[in-house]
Each structure stands twice: as structure tokens, then as C-alpha cells.
Z-matrix of the N, CA and C atoms (Angstrom, degrees):
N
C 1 1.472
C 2 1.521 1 109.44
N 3 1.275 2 116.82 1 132.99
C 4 1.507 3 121.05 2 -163.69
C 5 1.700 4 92.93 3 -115.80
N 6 1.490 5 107.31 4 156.49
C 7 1.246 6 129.68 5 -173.95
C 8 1.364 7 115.83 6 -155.48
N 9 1.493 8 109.24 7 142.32
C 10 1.497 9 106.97 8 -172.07
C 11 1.288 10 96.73 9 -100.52
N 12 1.896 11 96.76 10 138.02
C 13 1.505 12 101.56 11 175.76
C 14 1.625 13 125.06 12 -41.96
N 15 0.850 14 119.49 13 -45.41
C 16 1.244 15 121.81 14 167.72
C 17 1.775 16 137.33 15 -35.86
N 18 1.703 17 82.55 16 -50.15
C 19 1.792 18 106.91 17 158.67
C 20 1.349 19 107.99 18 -43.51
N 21 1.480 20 97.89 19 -72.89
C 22 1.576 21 109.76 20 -160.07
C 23 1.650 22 124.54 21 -46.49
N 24 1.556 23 116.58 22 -36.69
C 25 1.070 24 116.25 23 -162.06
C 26 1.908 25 87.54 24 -92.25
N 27 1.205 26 125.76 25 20.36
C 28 1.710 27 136.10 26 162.93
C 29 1.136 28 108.03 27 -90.16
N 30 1.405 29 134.04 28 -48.24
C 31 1.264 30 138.04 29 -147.37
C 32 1.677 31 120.12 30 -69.82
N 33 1.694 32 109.64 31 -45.33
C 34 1.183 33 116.76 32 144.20
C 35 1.839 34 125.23 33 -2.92
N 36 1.441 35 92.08 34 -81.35
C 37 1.607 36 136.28 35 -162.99
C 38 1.842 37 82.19 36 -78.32
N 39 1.161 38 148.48 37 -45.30
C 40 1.418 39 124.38 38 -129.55
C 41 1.760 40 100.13 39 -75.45
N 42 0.994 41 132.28 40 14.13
C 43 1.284 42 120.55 41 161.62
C 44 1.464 43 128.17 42 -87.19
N 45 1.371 44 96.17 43 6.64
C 46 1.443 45 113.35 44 -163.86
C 47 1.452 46 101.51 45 -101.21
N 48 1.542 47 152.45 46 150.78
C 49 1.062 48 136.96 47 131.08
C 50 1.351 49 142.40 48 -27.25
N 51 1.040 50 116.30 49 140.92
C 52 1.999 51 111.25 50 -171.36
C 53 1.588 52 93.72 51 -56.00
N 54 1.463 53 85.03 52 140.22
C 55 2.001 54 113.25 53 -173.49
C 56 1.409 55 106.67 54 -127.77
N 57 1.302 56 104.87 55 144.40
C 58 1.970 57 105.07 56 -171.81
C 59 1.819 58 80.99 57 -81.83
N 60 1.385 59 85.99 58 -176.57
C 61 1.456 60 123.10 59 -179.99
C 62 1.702 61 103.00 60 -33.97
N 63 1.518 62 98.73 61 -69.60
C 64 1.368 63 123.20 62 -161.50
C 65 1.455 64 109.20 63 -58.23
N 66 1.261 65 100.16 64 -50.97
C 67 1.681 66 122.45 65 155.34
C 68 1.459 67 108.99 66 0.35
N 69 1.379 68 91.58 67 -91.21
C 70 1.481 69 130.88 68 -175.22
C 71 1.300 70 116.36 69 -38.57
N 72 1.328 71 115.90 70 -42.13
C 73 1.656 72 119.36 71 -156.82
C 74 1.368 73 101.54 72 -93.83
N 75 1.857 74 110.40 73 -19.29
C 76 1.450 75 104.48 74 169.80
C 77 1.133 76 105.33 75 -63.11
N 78 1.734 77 128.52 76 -77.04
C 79 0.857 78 118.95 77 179.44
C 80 1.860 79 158.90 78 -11.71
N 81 1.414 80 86.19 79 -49.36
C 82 1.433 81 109.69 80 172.19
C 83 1.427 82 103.33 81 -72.60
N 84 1.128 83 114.27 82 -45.26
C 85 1.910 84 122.54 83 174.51
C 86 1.193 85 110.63 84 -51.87
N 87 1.578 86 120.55 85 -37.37
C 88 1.065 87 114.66 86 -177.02
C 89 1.470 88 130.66 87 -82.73
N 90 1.393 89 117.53 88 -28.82
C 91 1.396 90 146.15 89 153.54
C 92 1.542 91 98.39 90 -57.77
N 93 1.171 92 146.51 91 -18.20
C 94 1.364 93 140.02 92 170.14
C 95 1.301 94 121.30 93 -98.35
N 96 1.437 95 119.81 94 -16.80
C 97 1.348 96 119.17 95 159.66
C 98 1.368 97 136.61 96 -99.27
């Protein structure tokens, strides 16, 4: 099963509602700390 990079680094997150940019980078920050 193929996935576009782009997808992938969504999939995590896709339970979440669509998130701007800024959104996002919290998130991931936050899952990283």
C-alpha cells in the first residue's frame, strides 16, 4: 500500500480536525516532548 509523503506525516493527526500550519507544528512538538 503506497502513500504520499505528504499523507503520511497526516495520518498520525487524522483524527484530529484540519489544523493550519502553526497548528500542526504544535502538535507534533507536543507528541515529541
Amino acid at each position: 500500500m503506497k502513500t504520499l509523503p505528504k499523507e503520511r506525516r497526516y495520518e498520525t493527526l487524522s483524527y484530529l480536525p484540519p489544523l493550519t500550519d502553526a497548528q500542526i507544528v504544535r502538535q507534533v512538538q507536543y507528541i515529541l516532548d
